[in-house]
N, C-alpha and C positions, 0 to 999 in steps of 0.2 A: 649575413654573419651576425652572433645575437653576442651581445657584449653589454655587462655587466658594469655598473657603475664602480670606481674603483674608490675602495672604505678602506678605513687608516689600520693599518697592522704594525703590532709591535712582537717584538723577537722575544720570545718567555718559554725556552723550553722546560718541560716538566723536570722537577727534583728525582724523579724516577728514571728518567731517563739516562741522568747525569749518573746516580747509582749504578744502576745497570751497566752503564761504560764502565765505571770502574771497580766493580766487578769481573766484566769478564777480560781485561787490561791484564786482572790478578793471576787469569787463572789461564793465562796464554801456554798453549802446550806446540813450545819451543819447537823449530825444527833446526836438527844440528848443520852447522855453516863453516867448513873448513877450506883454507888457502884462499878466502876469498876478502881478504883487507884492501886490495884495489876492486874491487864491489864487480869482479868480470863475470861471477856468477849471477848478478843483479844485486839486491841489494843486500848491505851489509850488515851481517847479525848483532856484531857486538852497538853499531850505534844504533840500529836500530832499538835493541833493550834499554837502552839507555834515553829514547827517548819515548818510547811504552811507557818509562817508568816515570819519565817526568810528567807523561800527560795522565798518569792513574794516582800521582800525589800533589805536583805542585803547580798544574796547569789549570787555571783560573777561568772557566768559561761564564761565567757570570760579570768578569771584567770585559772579556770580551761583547758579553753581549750587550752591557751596557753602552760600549764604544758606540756600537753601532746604530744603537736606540737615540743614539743622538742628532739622527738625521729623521728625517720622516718617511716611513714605509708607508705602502697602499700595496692591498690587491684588487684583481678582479678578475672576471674572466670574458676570455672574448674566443667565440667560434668553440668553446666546451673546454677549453684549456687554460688551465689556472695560470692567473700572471704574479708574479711579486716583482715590488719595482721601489726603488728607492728614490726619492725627490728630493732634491737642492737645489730651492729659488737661484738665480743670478744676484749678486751684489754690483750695481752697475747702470750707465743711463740706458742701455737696450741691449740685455742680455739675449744672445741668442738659444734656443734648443737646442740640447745635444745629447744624441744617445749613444750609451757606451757598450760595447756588447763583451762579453766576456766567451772565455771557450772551455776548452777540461785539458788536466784538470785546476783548471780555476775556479772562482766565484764572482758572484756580483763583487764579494770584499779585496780582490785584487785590485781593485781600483779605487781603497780607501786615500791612497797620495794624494792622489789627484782630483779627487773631487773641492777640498778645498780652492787648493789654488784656481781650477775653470771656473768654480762658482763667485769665489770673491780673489780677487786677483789683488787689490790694493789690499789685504791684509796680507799678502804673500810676496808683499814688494813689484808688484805688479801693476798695470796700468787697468782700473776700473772697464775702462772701453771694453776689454777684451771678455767682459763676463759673460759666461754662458746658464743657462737654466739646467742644471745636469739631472738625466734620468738613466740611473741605471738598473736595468733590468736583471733577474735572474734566470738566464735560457731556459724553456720550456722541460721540465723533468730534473731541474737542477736545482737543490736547496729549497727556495720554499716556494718556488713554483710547481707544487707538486701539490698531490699526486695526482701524475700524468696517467689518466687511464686511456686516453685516445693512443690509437699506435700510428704510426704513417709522417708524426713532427718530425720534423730533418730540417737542417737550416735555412734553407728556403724558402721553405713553408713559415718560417721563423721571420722572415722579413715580411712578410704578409701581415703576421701577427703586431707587428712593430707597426708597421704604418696606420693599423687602427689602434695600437695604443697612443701614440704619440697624436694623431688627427682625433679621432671620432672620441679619447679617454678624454688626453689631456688637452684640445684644441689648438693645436698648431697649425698653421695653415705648411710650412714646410720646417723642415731640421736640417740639423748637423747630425751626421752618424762619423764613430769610432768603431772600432772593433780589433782584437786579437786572437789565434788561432781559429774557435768556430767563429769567433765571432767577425773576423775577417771576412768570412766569407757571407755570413751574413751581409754588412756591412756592405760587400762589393756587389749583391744582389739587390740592397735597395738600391744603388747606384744603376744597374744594369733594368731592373723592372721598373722603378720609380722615378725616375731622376728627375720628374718636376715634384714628388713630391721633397728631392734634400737638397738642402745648398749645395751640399758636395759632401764626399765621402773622404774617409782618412782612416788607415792602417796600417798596421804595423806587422811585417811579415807580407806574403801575397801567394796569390796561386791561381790559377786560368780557374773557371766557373763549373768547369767539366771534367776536374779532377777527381770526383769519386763517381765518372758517371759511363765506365768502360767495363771489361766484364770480369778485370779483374779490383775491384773497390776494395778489396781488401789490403791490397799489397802496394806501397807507394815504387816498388821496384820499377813501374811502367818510366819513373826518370830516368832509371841505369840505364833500359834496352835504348833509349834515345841516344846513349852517351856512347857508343858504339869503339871510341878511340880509346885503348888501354894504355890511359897515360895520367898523368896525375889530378887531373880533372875529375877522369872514371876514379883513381883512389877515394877522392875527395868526395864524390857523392855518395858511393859504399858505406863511407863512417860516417855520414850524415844519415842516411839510409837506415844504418844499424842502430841511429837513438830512436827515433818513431815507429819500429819496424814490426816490434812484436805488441804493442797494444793496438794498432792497426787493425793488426789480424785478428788479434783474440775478438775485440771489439766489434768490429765487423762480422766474423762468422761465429762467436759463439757467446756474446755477450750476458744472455743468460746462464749460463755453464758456471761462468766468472763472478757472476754477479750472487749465485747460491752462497758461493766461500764467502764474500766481502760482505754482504748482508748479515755476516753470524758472526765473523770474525775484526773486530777492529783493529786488529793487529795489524791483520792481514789486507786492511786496506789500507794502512798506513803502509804499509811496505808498497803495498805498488805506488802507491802516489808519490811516496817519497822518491824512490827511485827516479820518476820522470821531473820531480822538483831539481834533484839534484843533475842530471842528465842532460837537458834543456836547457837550463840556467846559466850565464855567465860566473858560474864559481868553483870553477877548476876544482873541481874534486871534493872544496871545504861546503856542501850545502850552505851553514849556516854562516859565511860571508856574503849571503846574499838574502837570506832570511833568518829571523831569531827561530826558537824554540815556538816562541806563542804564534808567530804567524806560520809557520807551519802547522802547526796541530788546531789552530782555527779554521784552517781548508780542510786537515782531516774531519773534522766537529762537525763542521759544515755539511760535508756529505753524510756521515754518520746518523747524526742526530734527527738530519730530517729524512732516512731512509732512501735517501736520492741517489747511491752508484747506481741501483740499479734502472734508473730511465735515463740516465747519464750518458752509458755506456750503450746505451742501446740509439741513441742518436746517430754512430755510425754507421749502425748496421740501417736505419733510417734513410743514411745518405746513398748508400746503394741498391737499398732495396726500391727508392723514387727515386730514382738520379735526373739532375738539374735537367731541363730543355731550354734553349735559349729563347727568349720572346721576341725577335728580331734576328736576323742575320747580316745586319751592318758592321762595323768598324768605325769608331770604337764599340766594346760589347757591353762595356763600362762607361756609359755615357756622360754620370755624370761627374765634374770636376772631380780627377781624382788624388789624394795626396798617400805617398807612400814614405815610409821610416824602417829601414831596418837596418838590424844590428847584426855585427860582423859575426860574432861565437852562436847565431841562432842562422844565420841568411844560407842558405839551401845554394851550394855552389855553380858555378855558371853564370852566361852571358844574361843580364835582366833588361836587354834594350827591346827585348818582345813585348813589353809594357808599356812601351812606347804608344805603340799604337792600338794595344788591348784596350787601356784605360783611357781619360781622356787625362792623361799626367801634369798634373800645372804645380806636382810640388813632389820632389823627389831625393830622399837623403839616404846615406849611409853612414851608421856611426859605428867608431870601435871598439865598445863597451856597449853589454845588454845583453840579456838571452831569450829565450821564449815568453818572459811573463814581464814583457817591458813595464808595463806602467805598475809594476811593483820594484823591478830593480833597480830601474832607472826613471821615477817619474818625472824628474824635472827635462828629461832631454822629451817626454812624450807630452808635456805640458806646454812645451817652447813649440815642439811643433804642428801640435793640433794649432794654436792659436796664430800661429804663422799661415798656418793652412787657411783656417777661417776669416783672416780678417778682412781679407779682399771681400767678402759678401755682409759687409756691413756696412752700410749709410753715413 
């Protein structure tokens, strides 16, 4: 594997670029949206324009990006695939490493909460002991980890990637991993492939290792046929079914298709994105109860700016087109320490005692509040229990 020394990057998209967005912001050629103010058509036109229009007059990406230039970026490349990765020493007598993985559509910047409080805990009323060395990566194809010219990366192949970033970049001999939606699975891959090389692993949300790995990867319906009893259970996984159900598909089988409109149009990736921000999220119907104006349209920017929907999207079709093989056929398959967090208005209906013995479970919670983008809507509850998780593996 031939890997690159990792040199310091700063975030400075070009003044043309920012033009160009809004420019064509201006020149969005509307498509008409009637009877749809409970957004059942998907997403909804009028607030949609309304926040087009914020983000083509008074949305500030230069503030933005400054936020972020406040931490220290590096890339590099390992195995021919560009890494971006964000670094925050520990404040602390022995902070441990910890990688955070993010999924879609998020960013490495979903996890601006929390990076404070993991890395320095006593500025955040916190006890020092608990600091961790936080590195958060950008998944391969996403934001400025790009551009992904290799095709075949899928999450997997993504903890591969991790273990020579964290060992061979930055010298750890073992870590702490996090992760949410891919980056779950990432996450429960270093546990399952590596587990001498993490303390233990921790996530938020979960799913057995072999879920995109049937012959239907496209469609998460493989949980309904399981759910065989038509009773409120079978209801309940339906309308869970029906938030993740159609970018799955599109995602999987025609991700390039998709990715022609979204690459030309930034309206129109706002619209899809928004729609799964608000869907997903713990905020009954009001998105922006759970996110402002700016952190929205900075995920939009995000992917915009660095031309990334399109290897984004194409990671699912990734995940079935390699789909996982286990490297042992033991119990647990998740061997190492494993700690789970999920939240009620995102957790995937059904009995979760099959984790029992999947993972190796030594820390297990459910909370009532949160939805798919925990450590943005709720960081303090994902900050309490990563550090809950980890503290057993410190000296």
């Amino acid at each position: 594997m031939k890997i690159t020394e990792a040199t310091p990057f700063e975030i400075a998209i070009p003044e043309a670029r920012l033009v160009d967005l809004r420019e064509r912001l201006a020149r969005t050629h509307w498509a008409p949206d009637r009877e749809n103010d409970d957004w059942h058509y998907g997403t909804n036109g009028a607030y949609l324009r309304k926040l087009v229009e914020y983000w083509r007059t008074d949305y500030d990406w230069r503030a933005q990006e400054r936020a972020m230039n406040a931490f220290e970026h590096f890339r590099c490349e390992i195995d021919g695939v560009p890494i971006h990765f964000l670094k925050k020493p520990g404040r602390g007598p022995a902070p441990l490493p910890l990688v955070l993985t993010h999924g879609w559509p998020w960013t490495f910047w979903d996890f601006a909460k929390v990076i404070g409080p993991l890395s320095d805990p006593a500025a955040h009323g916190g006890d020092p002991a608990d600091a961790f060395d936080v590195i958060v990566p950008s998944l391969p194809g996403f934001g400025f980890s790009t551009p992904l010219e290799r095709t075949g990366i899928n999450w997997w192949r993504t903890a591969d990637l991790w273990v020579a970033l964290m060992g061979e970049v930055l010298g750890y001999d073992r870590f702490c991993a996090h992760g949410g939606d891919w980056g779950t699975l990432v996450t429960l891959q270093l546990g399952h492939r590596y587990p001498d090389a993490v303390h233990g692993v921790h996530v938020v949300g979960t799913a057995p290792l072999d879920c995109f790995s049937g012959d239907r990867p496209w469609s998460i319906g493989t949980l309904i046929d399981s759910t065989k009893d038509a009773s409120a259970e079978r209801a309940a996984m339906l309308a869970w079914e029906r938030k993740f159900a159609s970018h799955v598909a599109v995602h999987n089988l025609d991700p390039q298709t998709l990715a022609f409109a979204m690459h030309d149009s930034p309206a129109g990736l706002c619209a899809w994105i928004l729609e799964r921000r608000r869907s997903w999220s713990d905020c009954g119907g009001d998105v922006e109860s759970r996110f402002t104006k700016d952190e929205l349209l900075t995920t939009m920017s995000l992917y915009w700016l660095t031309d990334s929907f399109v290897s984004a999207v194409r990671f699912y079709q990734e995940a079935g087109r390699h789909p996982w093989r286990p490297d042992h056929d033991g119990m647990p398959v998740v061997g190492a320490p494993t700690g789970i967090s999920l939240f009620e208005p995102d957790k995937a209906p059904g009995d979760m005692s099959w984790t029992e013995a999947y993972y190796d479970r030594v820390q297990y919670r459910v909370h009532p509040r949160g939805g798919h983008f925990a450590p943005a809507e709720e960081p303090g509850i994902v900050v309490d229990d990563i550090r809950d998780m980890f503290r057993r593996f410190r000296t």
